[in-house]
C-alpha positions in Angstrom: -75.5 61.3 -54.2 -73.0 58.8 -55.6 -74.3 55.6 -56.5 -73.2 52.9 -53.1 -72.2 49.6 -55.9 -69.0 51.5 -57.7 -67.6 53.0 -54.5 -68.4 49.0 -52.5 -66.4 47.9 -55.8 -63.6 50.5 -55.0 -63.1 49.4 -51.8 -63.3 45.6 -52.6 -60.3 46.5 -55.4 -58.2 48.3 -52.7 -58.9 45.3 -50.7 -57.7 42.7 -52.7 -54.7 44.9 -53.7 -53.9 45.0 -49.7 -54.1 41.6 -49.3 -52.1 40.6 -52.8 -50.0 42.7 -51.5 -49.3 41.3 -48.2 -49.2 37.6 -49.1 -46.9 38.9 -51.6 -44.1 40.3 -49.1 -44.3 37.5 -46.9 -43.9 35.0 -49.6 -40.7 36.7 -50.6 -39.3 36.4 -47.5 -36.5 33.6 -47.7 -36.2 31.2 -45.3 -33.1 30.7 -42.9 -31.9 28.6 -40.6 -33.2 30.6 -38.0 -36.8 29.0 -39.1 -36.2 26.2 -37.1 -37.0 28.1 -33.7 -40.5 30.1 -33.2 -40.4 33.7 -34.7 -41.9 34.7 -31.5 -39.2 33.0 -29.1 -36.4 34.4 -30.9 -37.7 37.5 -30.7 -38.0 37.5 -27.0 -34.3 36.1 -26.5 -32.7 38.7 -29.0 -34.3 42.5 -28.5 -30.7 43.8 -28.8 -28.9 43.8 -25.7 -29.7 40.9 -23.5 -26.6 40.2 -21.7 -28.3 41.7 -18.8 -26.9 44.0 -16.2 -25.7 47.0 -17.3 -22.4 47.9 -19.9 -20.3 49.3 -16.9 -21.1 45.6 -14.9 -20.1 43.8 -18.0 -17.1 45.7 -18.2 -16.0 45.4 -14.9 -16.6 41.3 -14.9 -14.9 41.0 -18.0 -11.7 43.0 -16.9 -11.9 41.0 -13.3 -12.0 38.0 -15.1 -9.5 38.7 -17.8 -7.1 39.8 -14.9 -7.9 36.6 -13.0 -6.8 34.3 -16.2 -4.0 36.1 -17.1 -2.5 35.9 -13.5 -3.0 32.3 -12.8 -1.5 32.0 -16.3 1.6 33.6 -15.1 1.3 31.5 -12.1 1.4 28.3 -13.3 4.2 29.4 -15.5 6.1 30.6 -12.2 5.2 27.0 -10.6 6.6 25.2 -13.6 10.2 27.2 -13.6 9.7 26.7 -9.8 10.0 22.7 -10.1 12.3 23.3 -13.0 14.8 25.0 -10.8 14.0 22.7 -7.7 14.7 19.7 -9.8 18.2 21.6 -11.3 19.2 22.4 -7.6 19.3 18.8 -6.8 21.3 17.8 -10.2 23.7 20.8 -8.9 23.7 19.5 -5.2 25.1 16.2 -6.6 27.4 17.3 -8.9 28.6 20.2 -5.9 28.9 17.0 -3.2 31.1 14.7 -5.3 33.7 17.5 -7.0 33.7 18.7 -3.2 35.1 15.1 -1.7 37.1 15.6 -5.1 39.4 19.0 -4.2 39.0 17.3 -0.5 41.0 14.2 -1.6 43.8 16.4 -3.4 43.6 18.5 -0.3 44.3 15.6 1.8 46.7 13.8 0.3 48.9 17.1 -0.3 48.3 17.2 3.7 49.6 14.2 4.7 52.7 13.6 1.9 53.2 16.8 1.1 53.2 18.7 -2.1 55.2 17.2 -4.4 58.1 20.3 -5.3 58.5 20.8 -8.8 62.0 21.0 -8.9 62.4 18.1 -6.6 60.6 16.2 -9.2 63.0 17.2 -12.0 66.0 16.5 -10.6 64.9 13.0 -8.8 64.8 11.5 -12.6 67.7 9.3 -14.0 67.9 10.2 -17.7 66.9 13.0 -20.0 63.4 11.1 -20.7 62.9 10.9 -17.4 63.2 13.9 -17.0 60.7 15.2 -19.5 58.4 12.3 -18.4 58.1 13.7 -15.1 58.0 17.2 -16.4 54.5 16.4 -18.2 53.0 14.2 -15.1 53.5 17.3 -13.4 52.0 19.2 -15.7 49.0 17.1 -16.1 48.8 16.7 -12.4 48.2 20.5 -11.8 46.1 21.1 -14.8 43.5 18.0 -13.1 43.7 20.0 -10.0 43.0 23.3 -11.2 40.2 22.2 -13.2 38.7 20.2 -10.8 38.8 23.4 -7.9 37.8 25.2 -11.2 34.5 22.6 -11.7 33.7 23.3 -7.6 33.8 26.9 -7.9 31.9 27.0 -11.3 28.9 24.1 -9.6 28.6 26.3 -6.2 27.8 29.7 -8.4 25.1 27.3 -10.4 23.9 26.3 -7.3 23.7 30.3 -5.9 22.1 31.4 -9.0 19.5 28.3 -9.4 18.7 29.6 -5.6 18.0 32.8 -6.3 16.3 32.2 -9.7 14.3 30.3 -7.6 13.5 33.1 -4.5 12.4 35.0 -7.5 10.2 32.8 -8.5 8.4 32.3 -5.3 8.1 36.3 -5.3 6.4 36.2 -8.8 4.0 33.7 -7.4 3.3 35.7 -4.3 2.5 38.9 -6.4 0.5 36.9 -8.9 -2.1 35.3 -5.8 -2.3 38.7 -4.8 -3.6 40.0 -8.5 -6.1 37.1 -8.6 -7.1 38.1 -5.0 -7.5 41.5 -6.3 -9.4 40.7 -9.6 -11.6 38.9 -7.1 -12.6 41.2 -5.0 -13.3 43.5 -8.4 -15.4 41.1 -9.7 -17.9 40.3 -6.4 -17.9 44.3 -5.5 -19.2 44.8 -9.5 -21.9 42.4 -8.8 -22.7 43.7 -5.0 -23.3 47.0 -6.4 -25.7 45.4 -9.8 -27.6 42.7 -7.1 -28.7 45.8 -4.8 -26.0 45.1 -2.5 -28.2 42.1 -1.7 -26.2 38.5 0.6 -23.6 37.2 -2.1 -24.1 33.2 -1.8 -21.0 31.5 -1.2 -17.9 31.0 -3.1 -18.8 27.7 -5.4 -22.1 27.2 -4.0 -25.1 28.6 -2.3 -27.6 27.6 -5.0 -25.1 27.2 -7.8 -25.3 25.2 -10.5 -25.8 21.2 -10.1 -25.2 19.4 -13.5 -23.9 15.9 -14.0 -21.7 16.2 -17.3 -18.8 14.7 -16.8 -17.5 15.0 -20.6 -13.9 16.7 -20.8 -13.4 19.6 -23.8 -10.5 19.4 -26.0 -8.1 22.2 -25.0 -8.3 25.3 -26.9 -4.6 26.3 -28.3 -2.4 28.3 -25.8 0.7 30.6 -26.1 4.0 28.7 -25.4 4.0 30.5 -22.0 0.7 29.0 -21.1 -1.6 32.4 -22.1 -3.9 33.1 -24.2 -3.1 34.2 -27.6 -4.9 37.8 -28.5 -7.8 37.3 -30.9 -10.4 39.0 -33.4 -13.5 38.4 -34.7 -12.4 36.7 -37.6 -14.2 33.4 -38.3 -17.7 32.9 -39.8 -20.4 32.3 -37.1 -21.7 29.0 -38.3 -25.3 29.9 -35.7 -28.0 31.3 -37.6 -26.8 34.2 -36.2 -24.4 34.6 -38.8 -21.8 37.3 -38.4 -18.3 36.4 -36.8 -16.9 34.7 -33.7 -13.5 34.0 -32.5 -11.4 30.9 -32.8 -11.5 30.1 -29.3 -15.9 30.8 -29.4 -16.3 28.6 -32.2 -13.6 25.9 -30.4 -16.4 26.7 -27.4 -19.1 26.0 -29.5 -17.6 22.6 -31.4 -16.8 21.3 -28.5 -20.1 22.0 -26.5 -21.8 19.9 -29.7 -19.5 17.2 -29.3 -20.4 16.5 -26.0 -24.3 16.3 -27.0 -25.5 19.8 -26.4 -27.1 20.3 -29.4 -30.3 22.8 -29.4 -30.5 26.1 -30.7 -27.3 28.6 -30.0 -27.4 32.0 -31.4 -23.6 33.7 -31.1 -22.8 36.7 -32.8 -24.7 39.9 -32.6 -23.9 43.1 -35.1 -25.1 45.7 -32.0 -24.9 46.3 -28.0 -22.6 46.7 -25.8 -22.0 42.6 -24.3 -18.9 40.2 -25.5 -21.7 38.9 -28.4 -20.9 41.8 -30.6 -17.1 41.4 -30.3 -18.0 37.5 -31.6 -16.7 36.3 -27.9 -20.5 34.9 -26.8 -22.7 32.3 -27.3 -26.5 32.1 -26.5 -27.0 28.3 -25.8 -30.9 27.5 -25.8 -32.7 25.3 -23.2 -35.6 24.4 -25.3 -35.6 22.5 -28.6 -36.9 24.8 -30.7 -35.4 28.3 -29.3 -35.9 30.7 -27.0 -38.9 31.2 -24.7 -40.6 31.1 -21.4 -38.9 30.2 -18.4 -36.8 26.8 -18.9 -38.5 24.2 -16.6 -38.5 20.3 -16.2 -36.1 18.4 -18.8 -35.5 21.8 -20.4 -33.9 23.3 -17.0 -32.2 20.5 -16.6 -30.7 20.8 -20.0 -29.5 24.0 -18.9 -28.3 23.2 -15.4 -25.9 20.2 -17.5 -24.7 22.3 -20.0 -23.8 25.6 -17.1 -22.1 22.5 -15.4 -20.0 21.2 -17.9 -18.7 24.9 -19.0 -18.1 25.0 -15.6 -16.3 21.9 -15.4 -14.4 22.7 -18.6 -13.5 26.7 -17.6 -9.6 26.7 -17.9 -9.4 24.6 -21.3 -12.4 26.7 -23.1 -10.6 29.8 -21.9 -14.3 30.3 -20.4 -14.5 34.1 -18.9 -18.1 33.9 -17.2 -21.6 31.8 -17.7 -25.0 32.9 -16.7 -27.8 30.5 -16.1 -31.0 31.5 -14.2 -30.6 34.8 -12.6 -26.4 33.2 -11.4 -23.4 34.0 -12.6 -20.3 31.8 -12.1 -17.0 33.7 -12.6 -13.3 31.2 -12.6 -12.2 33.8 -9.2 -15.4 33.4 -7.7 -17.6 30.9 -8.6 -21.6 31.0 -8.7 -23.4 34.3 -7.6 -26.5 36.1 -7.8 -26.8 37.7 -10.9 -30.1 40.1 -11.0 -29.1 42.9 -13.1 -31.8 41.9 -15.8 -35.1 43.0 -16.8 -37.6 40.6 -15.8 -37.9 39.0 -18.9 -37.1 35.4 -19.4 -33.8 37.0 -21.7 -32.2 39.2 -19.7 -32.8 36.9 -16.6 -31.0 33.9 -18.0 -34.0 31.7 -17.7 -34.1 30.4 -20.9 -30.7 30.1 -21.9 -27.6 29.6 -21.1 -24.8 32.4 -21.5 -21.3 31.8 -22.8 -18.9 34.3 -22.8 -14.7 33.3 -23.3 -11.5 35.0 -23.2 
């Protein structure tokens, strides 16, 4: 039988070694920002792909509300040339009015005396200059008229044009309200089908979000036409998420800081199948210190101010949807029931606040 003190010393070695070993690994570990926030919390908030719902609802909101922006893009664009035109159609009206009571005063005063004949003209004058002074009166006198029945003809084809320019118009605007009707309908049937096909709340209401920011955001930079310019994932993600966002998600982000919402946000994601990945979403936290349990008190009503003033700030953040405790608020359709998650405090927006932008 082997003696019982080298084999206790054996395991006492192996021991030590196990322990060394541990406190070892862990004290390599280097610190990131991300130390700020409880291990555990972030865990919870981040187990891959949290967006909740499923990547087919995802899709089908971010197409519906992609379609909605980009038609009420167009639309306002239509509206502008609209009051363009309106405005040139009344410059045209004026200028049509007085060159009409212009040919009408020629028109008149040929009536009444009579066209002066040309040769009549000629031979009424008394001397060889007065003859070719008369010659160029005459000629000047028919070059005003002709211009000016020239000027009338030109203003009333203007003024045809401007009106059809402007029927058109109207017809671009009519087609466009029908898109964003249609991207609307897209939208609230996607999240019919995720929510069970359980009573959508109201348009804008029915438990939606109430916050009381009242900050404006600094517009994010638009296409000459009024859209969105196409973008990449091309600037670093200063979140301890690291990775990449877009210029318009970090302009999202900056802009959310400067109007005091300041606690953890986590933004890109290197996996799943959500806008975070594609450096287009941000994770806003409603605690201090990170993700966790259910927001509740001052921490919900952290969340409820910052939902609100995304809300309020939609068209110049280019925002494409927010989530916020089990709602989703869409630019075509406002709040809604959102319950496509998992039951966990992540996926059910409960601790968070979801940003995802054009």
């Amino acid at each position: 039988m082997p003696p019982v003190a080298p084999v206790r010393r054996t395991a006492a070695r192996l021991a030590a070694l196990l322990v060394a070993t541990l406190t070892l690994g862990v004290a390599t570990v280097p610190a990131s920002p991300a130390s700020a926030a409880p291990r555990t919390a972030l865990l919870a908030a981040a187990p891959g792909d949290d967006e909740g719902g499923t990547p087919e609802l995802r899709a089908q909101l971010d197409a519906a509300s992609k379609g909605w922006l980009e038609a009420k893009a167009a639309l306002n664009q239509s509206v502008n040339r609209q009051k363009q035109l309106n405005d040139q159609l009344k410059t045209v009206g004026v200028e049509l009015a007085a060159r009409d009571a212009k040919v009408g005063e020629i028109a008149g005063v040929a009536y009444r005396a009579g066209r002066l004949g040309t040769a009549a003209a000629l031979l009424d004058s008394s001397s060889p200059a007065g003859f070719m002074d008369r010659a160029a009166t005459l000629e000047q006198v028919a070059a005003h008229e002709d211009r000016t029945v020239r000027d009338l003809i030109a203003t009333r084809d203007e003024a045809t044009r401007t009106r059809a320019a402007l029927d058109a118009e109207i017809r671009e605007q009519r087609k466009q309200v029908a898109v964003m009707g249609k991207r609307k309908e897209q939208a609230e049937r996607a999240l019919e089908v995720a929510n069970d096909r359980a009573s959508r709340s109201s348009s804008g209401g029915g438990g939606g979000v109430q916050g009381t920011s009242n900050k404006n955001a600094k517009p994010a930079p638009r296409n000459s036409d009024g859209s969105w310019p196409a973008e990449s994932c091309s600037v670093n993600d200063p979140t301890p998420a690291n990775g990449c966002i877009t210029p318009r998600t970090l302009h999202a982000l900056q802009q959310a800081k400067a109007a005091g919402f300041t606690r953890y946000v986590s933004c890109h994601r290197p996996s799943g199948s959500g806008e975070h990945p594609k450096g287009r979403a941000c994770d806003f936290a409603a605690q201090k210190n990170g993700f966790g349990g259910v927001a509740t008190g001052g921490d919900r009503t952290y969340g409820n101010n910052l939902a609100a003033y995304f809300v309020r700030n939609a068209d110049p953040l280019a925002v494409l949807y927010v989530i916020w405790f089990k709602q989703i608020w869409l630019p075509s359709s406002g709040w809604k029931a959102y319950s496509g998650g998992n039951g966990d405090p992540s996926s059910d927006h409960t601790n968070h606040v979801h940003l995802s932008v054009y």
